[in-house]
gemmi code that builds the backbone of each chain (N, CA, C; Angstrom):
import gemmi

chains = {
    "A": [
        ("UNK", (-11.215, -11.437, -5.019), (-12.677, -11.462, -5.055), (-13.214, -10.157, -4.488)),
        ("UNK", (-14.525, -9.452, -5.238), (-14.550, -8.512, -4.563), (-15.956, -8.564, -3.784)),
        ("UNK", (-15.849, -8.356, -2.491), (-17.217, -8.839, -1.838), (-18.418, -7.980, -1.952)),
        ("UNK", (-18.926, -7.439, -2.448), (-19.771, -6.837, -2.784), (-21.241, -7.678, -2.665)),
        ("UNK", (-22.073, -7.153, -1.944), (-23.501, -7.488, -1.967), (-24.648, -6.781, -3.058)),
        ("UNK", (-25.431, -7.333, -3.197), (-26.207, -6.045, -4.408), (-27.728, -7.191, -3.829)),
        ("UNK", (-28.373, -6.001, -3.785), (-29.851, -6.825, -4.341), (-30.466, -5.669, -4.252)),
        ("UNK", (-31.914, -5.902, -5.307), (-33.045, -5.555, -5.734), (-33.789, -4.647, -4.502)),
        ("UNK", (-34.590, -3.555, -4.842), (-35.419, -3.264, -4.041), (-36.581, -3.014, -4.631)),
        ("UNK", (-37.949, -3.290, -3.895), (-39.236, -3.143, -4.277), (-39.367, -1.695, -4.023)),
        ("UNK", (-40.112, -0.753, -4.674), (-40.519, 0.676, -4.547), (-41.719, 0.756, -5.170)),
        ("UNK", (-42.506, 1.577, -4.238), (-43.893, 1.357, -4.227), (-44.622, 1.738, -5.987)),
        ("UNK", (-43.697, 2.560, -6.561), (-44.368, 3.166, -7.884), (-43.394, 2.060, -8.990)),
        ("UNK", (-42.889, 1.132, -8.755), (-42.242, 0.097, -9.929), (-41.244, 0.000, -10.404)),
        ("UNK", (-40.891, 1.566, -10.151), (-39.148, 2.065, -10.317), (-38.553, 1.084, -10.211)),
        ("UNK", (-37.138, 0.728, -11.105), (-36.006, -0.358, -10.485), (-35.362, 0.178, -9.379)),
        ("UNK", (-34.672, -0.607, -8.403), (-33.836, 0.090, -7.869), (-32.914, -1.166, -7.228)),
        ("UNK", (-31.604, -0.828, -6.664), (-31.012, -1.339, -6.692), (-30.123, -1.045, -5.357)),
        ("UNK", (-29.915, -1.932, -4.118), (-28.556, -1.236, -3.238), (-27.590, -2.340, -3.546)),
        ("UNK", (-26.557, -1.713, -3.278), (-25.113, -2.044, -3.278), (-24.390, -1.670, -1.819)),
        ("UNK", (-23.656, -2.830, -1.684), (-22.668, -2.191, -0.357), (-21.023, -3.308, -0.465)),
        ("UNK", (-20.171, -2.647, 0.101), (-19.320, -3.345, 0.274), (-18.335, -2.396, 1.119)),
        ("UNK", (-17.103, -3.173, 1.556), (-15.693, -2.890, 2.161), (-14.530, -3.077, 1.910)),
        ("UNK", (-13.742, -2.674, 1.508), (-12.262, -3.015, 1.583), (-11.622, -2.826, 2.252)),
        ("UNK", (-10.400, -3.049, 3.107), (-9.210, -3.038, 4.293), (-8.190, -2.759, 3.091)),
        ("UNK", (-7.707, -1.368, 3.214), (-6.687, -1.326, 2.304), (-5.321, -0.447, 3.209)),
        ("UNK", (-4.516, -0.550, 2.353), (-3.262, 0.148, 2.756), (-2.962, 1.594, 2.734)),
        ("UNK", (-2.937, 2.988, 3.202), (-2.848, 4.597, 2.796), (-2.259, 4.286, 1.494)),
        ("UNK", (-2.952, 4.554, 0.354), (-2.003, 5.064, -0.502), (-2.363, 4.269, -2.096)),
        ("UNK", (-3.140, 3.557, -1.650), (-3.579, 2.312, -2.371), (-5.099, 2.518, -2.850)),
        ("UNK", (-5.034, 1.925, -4.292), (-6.556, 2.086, -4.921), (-7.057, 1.238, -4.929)),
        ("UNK", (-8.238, 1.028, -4.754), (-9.388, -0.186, -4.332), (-10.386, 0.049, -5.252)),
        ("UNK", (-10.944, -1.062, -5.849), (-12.627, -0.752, -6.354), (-13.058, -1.011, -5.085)),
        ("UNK", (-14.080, -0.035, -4.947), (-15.031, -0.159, -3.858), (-16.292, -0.743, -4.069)),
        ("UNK", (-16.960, -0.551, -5.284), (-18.514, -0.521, -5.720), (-18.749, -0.802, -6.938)),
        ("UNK", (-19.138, -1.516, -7.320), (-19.394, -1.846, -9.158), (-20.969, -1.923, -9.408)),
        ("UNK", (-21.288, -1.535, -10.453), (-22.351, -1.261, -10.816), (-22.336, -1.510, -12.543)),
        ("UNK", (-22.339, -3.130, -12.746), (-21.974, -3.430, -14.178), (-22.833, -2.570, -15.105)),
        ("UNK", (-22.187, -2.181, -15.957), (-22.526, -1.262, -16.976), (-22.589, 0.144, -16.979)),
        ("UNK", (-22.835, 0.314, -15.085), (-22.900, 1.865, -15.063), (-21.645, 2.897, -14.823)),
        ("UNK", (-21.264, 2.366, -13.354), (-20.371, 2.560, -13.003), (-19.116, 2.118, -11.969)),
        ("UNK", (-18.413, 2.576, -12.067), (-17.237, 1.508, -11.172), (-16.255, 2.638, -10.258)),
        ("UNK", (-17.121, 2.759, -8.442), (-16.439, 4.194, -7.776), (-14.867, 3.215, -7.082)),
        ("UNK", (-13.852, 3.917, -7.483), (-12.556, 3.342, -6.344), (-12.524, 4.381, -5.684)),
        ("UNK", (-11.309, 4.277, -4.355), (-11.100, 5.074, -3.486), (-9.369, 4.912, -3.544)),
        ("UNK", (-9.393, 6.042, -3.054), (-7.765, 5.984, -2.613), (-8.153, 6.372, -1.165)),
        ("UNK", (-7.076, 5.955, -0.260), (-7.016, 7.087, 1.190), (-5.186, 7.490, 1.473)),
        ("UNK", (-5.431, 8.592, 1.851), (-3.958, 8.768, 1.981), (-3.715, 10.089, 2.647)),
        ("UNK", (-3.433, 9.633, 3.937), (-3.231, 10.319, 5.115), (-4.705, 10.860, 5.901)),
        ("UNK", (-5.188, 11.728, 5.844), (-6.369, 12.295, 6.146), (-7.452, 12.472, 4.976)),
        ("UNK", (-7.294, 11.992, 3.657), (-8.086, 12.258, 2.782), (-8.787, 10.961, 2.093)),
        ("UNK", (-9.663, 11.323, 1.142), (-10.380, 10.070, 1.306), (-10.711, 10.799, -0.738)),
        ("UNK", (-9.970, 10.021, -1.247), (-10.060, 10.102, -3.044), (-11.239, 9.436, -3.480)),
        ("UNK", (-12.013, 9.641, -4.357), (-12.737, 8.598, -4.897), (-12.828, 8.758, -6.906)),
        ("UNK", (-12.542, 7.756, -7.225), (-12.500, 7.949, -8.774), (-13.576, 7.131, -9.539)),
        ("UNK", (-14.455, 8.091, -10.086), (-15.965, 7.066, -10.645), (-15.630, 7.143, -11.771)),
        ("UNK", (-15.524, 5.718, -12.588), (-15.387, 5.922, -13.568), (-16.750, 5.586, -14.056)),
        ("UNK", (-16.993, 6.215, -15.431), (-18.431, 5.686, -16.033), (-18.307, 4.750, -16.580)),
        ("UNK", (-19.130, 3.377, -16.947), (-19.095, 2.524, -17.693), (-20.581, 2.167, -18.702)),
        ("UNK", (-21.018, 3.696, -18.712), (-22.493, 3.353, -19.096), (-22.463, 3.557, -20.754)),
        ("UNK", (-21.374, 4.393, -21.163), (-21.369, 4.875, -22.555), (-22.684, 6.375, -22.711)),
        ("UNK", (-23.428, 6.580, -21.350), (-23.954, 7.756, -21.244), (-22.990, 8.772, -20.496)),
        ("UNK", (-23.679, 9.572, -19.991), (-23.167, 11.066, -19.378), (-23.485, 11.087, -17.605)),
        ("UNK", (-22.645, 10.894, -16.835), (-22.766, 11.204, -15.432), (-22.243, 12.033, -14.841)),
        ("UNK", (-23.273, 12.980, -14.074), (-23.756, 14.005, -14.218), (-23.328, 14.057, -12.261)),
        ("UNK", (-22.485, 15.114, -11.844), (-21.997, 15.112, -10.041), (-23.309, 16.258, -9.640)),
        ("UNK", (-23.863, 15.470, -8.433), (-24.845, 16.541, -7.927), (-24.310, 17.156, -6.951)),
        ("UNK", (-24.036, 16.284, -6.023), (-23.001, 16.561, -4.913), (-21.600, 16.165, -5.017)),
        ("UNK", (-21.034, 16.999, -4.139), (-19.048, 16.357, -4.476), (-19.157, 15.977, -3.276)),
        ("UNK", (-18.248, 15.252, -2.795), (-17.732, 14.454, -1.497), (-17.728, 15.277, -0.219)),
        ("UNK", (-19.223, 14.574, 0.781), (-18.652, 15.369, 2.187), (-20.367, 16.044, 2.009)),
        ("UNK", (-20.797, 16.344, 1.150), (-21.785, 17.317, 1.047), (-23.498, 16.452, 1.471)),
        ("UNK", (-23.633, 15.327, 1.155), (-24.611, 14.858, 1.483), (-25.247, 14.540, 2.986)),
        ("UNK", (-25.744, 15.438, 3.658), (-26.577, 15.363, 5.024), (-26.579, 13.710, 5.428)),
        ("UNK", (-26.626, 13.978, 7.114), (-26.923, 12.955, 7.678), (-26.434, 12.732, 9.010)),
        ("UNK", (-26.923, 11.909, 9.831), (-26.212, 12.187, 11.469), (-25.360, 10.634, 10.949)),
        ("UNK", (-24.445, 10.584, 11.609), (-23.121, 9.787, 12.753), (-23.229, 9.356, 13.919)),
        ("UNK", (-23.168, 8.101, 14.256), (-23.428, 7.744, 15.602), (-22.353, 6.411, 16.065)),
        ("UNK", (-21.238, 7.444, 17.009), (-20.539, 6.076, 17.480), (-20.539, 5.645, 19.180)),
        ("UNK", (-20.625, 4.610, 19.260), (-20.233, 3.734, 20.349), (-19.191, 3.413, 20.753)),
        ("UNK", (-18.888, 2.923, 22.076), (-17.778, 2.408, 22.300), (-16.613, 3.274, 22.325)),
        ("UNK", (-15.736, 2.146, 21.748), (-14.155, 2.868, 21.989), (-14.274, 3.018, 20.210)),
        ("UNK", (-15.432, 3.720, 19.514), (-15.397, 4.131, 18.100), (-14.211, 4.782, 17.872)),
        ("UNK", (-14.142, 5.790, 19.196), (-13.375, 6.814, 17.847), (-11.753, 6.774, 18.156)),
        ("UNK", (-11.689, 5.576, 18.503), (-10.151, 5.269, 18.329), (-9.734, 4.575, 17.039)),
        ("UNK", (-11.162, 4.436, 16.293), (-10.880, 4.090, 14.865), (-10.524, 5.292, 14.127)),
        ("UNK", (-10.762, 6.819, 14.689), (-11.181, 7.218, 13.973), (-11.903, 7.491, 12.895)),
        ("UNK", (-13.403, 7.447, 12.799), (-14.306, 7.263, 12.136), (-14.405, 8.259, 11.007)),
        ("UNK", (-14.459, 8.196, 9.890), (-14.546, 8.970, 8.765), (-16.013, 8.902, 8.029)),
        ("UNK", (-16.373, 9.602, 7.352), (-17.838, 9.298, 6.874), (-17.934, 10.650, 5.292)),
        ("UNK", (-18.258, 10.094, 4.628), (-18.968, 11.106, 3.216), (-20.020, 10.629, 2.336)),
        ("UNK", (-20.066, 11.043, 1.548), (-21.616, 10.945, 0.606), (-21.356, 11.857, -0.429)),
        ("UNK", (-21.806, 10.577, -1.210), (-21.169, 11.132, -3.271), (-22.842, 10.869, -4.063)),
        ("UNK", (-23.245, 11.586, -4.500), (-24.633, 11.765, -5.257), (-23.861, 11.825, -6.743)),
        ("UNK", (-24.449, 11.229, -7.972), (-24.444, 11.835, -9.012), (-26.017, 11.061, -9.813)),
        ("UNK", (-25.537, 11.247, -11.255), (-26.840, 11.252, -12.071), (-26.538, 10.214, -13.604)),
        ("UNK", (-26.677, 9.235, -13.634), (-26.071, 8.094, -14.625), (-27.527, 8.337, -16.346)),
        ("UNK", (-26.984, 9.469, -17.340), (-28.067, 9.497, -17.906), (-27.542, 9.160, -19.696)),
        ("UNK", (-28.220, 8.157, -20.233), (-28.294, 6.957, -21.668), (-29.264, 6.927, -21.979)),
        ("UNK", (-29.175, 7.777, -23.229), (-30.380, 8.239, -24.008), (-31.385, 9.160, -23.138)),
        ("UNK", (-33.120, 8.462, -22.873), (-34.045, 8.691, -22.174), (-34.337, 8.071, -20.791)),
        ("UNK", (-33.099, 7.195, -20.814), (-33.247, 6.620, -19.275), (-31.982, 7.262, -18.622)),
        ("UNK", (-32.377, 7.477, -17.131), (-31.741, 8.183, -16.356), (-31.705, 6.929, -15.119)),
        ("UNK", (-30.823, 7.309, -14.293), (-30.280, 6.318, -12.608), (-30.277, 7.295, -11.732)),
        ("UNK", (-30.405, 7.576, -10.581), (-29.993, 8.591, -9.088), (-29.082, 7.305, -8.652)),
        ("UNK", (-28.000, 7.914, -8.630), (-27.226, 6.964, -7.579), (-26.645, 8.088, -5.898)),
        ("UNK", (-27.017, 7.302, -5.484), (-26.638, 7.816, -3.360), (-25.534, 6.806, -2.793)),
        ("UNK", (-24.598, 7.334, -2.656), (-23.366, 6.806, -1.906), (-23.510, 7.053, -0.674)),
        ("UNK", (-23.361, 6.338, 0.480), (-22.472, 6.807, 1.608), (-21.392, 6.093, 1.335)),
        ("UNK", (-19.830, 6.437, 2.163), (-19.438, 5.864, 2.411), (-18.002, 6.072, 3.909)),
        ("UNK", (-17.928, 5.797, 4.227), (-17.489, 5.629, 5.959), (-16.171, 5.204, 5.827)),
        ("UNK", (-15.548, 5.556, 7.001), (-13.473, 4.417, 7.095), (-13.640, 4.644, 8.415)),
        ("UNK", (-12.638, 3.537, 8.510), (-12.144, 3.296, 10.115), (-10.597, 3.070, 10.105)),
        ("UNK", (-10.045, 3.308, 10.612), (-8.334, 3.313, 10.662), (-8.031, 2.418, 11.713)),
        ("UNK", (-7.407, 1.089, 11.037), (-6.912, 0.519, 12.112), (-5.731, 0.710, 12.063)),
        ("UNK", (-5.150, 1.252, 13.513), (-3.830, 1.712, 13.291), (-2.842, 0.326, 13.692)),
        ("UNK", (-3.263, -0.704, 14.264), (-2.195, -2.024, 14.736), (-1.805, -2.770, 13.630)),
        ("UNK", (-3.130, -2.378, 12.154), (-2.179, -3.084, 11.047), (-2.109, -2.054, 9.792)),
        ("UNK", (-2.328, -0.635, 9.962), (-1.406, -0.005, 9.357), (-2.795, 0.251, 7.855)),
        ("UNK", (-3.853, -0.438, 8.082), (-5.156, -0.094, 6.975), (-5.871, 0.622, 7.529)),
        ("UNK", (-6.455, 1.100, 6.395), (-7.763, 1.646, 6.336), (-9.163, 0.676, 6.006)),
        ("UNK", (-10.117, 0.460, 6.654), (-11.238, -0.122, 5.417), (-12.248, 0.972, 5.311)),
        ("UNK", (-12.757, 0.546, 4.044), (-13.390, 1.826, 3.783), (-14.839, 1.016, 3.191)),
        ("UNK", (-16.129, 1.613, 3.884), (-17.358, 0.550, 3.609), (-18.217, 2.031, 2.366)),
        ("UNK", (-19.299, 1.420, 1.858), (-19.758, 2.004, 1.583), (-21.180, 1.445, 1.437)),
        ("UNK", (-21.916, 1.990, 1.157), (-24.089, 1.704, 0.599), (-23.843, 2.551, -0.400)),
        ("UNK", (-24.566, 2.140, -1.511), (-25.250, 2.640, -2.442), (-26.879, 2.522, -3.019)),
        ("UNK", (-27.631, 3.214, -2.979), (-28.922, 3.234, -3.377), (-28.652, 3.314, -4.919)),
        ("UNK", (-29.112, 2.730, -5.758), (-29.306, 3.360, -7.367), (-30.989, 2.730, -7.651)),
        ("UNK", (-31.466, 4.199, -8.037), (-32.701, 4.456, -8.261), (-32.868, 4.760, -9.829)),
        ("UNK", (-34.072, 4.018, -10.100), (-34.522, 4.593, -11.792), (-35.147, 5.688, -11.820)),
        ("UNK", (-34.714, 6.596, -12.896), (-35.086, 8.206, -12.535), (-36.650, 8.357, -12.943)),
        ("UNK", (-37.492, 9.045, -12.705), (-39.135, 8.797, -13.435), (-39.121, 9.146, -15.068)),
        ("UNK", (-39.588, 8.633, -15.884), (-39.489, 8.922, -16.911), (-39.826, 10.544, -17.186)),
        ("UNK", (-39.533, 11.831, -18.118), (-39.951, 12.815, -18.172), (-40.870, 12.852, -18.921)),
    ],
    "B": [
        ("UNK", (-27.451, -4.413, 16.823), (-26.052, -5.813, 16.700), (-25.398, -4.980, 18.250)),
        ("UNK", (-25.081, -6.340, 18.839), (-24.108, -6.728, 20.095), (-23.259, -7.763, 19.468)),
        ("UNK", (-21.956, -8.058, 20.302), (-20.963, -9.263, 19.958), (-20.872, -9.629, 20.639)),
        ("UNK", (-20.374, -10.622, 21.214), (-20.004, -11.171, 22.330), (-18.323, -11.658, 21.989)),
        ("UNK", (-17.092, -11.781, 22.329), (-15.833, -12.036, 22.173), (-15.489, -13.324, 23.673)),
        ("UNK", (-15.648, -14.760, 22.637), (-15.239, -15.826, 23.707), (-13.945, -16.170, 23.700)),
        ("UNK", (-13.453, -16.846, 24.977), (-11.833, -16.948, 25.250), (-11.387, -17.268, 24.038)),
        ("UNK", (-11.833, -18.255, 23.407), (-10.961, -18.868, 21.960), (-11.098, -17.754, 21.126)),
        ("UNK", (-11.806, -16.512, 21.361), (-11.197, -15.213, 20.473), (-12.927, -15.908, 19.149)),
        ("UNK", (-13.135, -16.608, 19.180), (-14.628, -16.868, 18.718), (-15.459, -15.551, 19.224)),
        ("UNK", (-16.514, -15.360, 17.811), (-17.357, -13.465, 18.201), (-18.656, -14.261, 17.940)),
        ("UNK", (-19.142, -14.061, 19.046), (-20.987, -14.214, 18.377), (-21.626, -12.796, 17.781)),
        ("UNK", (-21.954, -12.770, 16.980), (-22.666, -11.615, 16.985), (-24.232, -11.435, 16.963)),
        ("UNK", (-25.268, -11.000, 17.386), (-26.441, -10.661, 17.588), (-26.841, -9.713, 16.786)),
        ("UNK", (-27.792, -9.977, 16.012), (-28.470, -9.054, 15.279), (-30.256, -8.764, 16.008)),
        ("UNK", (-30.936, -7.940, 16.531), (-31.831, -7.367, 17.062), (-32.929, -6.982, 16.072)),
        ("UNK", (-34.007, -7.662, 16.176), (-35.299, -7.393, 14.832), (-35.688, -7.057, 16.040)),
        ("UNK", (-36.229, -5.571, 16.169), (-37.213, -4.995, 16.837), (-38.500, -5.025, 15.783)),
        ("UNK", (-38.374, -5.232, 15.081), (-39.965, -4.442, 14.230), (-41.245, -5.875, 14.067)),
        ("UNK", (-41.805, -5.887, 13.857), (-43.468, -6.864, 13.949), (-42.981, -7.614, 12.656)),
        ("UNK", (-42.158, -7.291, 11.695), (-42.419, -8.312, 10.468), (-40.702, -9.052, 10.098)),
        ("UNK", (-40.396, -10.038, 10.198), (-39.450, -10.987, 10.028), (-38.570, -9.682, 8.482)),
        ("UNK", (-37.279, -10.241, 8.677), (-36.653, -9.284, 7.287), (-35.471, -9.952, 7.345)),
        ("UNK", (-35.204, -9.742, 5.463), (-34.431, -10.893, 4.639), (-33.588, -10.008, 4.559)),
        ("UNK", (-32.494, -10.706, 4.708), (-30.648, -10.182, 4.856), (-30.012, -10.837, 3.587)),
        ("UNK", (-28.899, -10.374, 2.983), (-27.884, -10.976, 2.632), (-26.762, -11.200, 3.690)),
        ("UNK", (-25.985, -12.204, 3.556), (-24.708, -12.193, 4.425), (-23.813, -12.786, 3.505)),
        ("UNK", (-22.656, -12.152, 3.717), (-20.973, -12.355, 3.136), (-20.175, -12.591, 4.876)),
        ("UNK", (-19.714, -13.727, 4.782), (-19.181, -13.678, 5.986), (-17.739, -14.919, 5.587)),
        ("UNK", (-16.422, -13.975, 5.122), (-15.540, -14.115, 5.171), (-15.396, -14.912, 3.461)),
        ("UNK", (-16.112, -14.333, 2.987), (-16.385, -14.275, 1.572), (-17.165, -15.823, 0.892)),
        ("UNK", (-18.059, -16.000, 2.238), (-19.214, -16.978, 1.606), (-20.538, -16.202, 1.976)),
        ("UNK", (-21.080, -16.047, 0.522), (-22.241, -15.406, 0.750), (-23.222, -16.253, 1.046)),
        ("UNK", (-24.250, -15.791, 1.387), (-25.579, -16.753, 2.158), (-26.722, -15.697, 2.488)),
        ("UNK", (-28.033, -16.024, 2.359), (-29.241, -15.441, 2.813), (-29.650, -15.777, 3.809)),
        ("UNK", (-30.238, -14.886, 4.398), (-30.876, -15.419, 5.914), (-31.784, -14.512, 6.298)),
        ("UNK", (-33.075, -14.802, 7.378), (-34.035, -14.341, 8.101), (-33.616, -14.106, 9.044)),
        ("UNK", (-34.162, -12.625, 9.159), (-34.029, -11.806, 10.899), (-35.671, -12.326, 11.100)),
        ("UNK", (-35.558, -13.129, 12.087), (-37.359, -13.212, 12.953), (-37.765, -12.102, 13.288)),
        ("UNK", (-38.639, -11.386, 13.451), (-39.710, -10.862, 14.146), (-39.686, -10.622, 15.382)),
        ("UNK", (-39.541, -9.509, 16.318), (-39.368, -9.263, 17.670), (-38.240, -10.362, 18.166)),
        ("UNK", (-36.899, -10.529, 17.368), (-36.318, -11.377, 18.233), (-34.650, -11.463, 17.859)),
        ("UNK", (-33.635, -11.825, 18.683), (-32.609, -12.133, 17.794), (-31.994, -13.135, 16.672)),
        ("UNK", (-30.786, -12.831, 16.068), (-30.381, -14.006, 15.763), (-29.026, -13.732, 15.227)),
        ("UNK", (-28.579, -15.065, 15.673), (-26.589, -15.100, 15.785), (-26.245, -15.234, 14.614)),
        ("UNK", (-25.107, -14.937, 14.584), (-23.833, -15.232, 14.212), (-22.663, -15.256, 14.450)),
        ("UNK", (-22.006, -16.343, 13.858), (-20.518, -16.878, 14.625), (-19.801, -16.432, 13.694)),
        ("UNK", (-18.203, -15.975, 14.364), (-17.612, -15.603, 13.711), (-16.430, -16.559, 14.112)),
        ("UNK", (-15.751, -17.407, 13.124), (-14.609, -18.342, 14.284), (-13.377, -17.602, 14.608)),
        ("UNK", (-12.735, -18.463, 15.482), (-11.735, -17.888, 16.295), (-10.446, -18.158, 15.748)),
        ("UNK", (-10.371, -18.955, 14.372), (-9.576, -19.762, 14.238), (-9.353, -19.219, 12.865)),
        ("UNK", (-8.152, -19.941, 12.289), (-7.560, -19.419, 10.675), (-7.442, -18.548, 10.573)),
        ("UNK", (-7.651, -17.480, 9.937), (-7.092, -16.211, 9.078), (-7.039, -15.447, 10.241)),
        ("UNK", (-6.425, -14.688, 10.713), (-6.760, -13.692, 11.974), (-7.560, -12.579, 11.794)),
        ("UNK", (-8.291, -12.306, 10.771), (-9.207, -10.994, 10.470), (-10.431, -12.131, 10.250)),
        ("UNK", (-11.533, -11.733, 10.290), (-12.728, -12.531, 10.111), (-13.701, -11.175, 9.824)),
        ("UNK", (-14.662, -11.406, 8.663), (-14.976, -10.523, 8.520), (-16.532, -10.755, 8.213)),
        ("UNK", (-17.441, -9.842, 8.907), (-19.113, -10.089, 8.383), (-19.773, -9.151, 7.559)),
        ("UNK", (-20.301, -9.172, 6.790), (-21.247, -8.354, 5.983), (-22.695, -8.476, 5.606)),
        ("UNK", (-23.281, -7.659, 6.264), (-24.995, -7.833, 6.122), (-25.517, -6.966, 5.686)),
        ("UNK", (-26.800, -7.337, 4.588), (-27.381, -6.075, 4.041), (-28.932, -6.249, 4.365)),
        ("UNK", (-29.524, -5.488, 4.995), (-30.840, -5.937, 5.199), (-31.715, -4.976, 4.194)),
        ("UNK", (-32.366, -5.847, 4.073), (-33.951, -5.369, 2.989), (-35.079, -4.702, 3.198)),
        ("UNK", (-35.468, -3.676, 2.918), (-36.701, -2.990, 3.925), (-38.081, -4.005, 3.768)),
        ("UNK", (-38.975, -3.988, 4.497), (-40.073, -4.908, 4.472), (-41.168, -4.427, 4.671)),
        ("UNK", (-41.816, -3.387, 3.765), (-43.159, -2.519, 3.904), (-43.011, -0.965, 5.023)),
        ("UNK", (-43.752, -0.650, 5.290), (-43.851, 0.482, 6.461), (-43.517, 0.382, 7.502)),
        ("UNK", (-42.947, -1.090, 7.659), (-42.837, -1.522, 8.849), (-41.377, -1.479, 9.025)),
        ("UNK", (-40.541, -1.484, 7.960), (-39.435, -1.412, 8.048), (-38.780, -0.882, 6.611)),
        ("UNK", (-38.744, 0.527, 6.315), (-38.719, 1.103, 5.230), (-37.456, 1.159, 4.443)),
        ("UNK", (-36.072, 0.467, 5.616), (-34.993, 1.516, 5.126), (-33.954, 0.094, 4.660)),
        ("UNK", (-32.735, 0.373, 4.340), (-31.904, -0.092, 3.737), (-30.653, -0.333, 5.085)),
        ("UNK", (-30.543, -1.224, 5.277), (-29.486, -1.638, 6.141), (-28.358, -2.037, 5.695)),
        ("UNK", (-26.955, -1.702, 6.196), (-25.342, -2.562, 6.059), (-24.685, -2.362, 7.017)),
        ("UNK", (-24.486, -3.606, 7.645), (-23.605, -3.505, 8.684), (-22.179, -4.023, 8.197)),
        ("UNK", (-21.114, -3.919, 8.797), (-19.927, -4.476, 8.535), (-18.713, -4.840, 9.931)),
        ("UNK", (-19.091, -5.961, 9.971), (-18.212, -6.325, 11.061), (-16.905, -6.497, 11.187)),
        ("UNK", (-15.833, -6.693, 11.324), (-14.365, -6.927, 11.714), (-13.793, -6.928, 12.663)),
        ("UNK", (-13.763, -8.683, 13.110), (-13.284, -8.919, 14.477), (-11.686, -9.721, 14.295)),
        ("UNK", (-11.297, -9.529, 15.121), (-9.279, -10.178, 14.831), (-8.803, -9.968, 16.579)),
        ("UNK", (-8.579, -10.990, 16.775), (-8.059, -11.556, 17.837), (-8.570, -11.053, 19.246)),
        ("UNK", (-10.064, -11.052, 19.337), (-10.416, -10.821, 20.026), (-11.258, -9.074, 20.418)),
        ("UNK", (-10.834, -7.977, 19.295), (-11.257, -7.336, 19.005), (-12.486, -6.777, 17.960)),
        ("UNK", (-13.120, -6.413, 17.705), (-14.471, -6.381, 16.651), (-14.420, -4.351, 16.959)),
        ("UNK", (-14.616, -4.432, 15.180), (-15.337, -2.727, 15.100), (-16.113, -3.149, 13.906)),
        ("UNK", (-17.400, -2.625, 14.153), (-18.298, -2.616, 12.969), (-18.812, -1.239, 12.499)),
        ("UNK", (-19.180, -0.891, 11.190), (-20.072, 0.046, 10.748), (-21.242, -0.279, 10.513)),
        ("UNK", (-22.305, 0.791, 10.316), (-23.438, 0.441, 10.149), (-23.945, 1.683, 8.931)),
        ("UNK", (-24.930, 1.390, 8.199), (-25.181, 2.567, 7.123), (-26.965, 2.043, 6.903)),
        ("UNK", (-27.418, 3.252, 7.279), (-28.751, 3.221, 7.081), (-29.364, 3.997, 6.042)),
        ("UNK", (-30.007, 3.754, 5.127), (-30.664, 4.742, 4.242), (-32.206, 4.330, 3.878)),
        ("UNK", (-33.101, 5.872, 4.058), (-34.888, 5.500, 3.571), (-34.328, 4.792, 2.213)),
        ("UNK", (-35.297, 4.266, 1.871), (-35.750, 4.050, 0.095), (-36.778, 4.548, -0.295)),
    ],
}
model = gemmi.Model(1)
for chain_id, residues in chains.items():
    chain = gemmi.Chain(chain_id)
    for i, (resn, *xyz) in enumerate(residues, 1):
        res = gemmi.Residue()
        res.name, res.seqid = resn, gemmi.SeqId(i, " ")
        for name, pos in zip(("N", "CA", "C"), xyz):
            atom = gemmi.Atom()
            atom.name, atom.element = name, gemmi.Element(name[0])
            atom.pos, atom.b_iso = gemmi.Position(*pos), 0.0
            res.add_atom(atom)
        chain.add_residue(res)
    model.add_chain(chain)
structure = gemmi.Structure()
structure.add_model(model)
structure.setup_entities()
């Protein structure tokens, strides 16, 4: 089962929009869907060793379009506690989902924590997907 | 969010509505999803049991609710035998 949350967001000009979030606890080395986005797109991850893979595939039958590559999207980090014995990981994947005259902004974060007593990774992520304004 | 970790390895967890207007969550918590209200200036729990699977896992997505609360919330909890690490991911809309 893949746990994934999704719901609707109101935006003040009518736009659709849409967040997504979820997590997986996976093994180094191992591919996970992370995020589904029926029809649009479907991001997995690999992790393996210090790196953090992600493979979007499109499922829109349009053209998606990378604004940012992995790592590049701004933002502060804030840990507590005994955080960073998880070692905390964090990136941000932007691209552009465009079919026909309609266009999507999709905004990734997505974060890992390493638990080292059972040998996973989980790896969370948010997604914003926004309807682009018509041109 | 605070937790609390009781002897039976049972996690309460606390979620904190600072803001003036009540806000609607999703929750996945150990893969039963469910909706729920954060009140208004106040907390509200959740249990995580101590018992069966040894990973227990929470997932909340909160909803922004006007000016008053603009942004996009996910927390992600994971508590196992007495331990808990959560993330949190905030984004405007």
């Amino acid at each position: 089962m893949h746990g994934q949350l999704n719901n609707g967001l109101d935006i003040a000009d009518g736009r659709l929009a849409l967040l997504l979030s979820a997590a997986k606890e996976i093994e180094p080395g191992s591919r996970a869907m992370l995020l589904l986005a029926e029809g649009l797109f479907r991001l997995d991850v690999v992790v393996a060793e210090d790196t953090l893979r992600t493979v979007l595939r499109n499922l829109s039958g349009g053209v998606i379009e990378t604004e940012t590559t992995l790592g590049t999207i701004t933002g502060e980090s804030i840990l507590f506690g005994d955080a960073a014995s998880y070692e905390p990981g964090r990136a941000g994947l932007g691209f552009t989902i465009t079919t026909g005259a309609d266009a999507v902004w999709v905004r990734a974060m997505i974060a890992t924590l390493r638990f080292a007593d059972r040998g996973t990774v989980q790896v969370g992520a948010q997604a914003i997907l926004l309807q682009a304004p018509v041109a | 969010m605070t937790a609390v970790v009781d002897r039976d390895n049972s996690t309460v967890v606390t979620v904190h509505n600072g803001t003036d207007v009540p806000l609607q969550a999703a929750r996945d918590l150990d893969g039963t999803a469910s909706s729920i209200s954060l009140a208004a200036h106040g907390p509200t729990t959740i249990g995580l049991p101590g018992t069966g699977s040894g990973v227990h896992r929470l997932h909340l997505q909160i909803l922004p609710n006007g000016r008053e609360f603009p942004d996009v919330v996910s927390l992600l909890v994971t508590a196992e035998h007495g331990s808990i690490a959560g993330q949190a991911f905030v984004s405007e809309t």
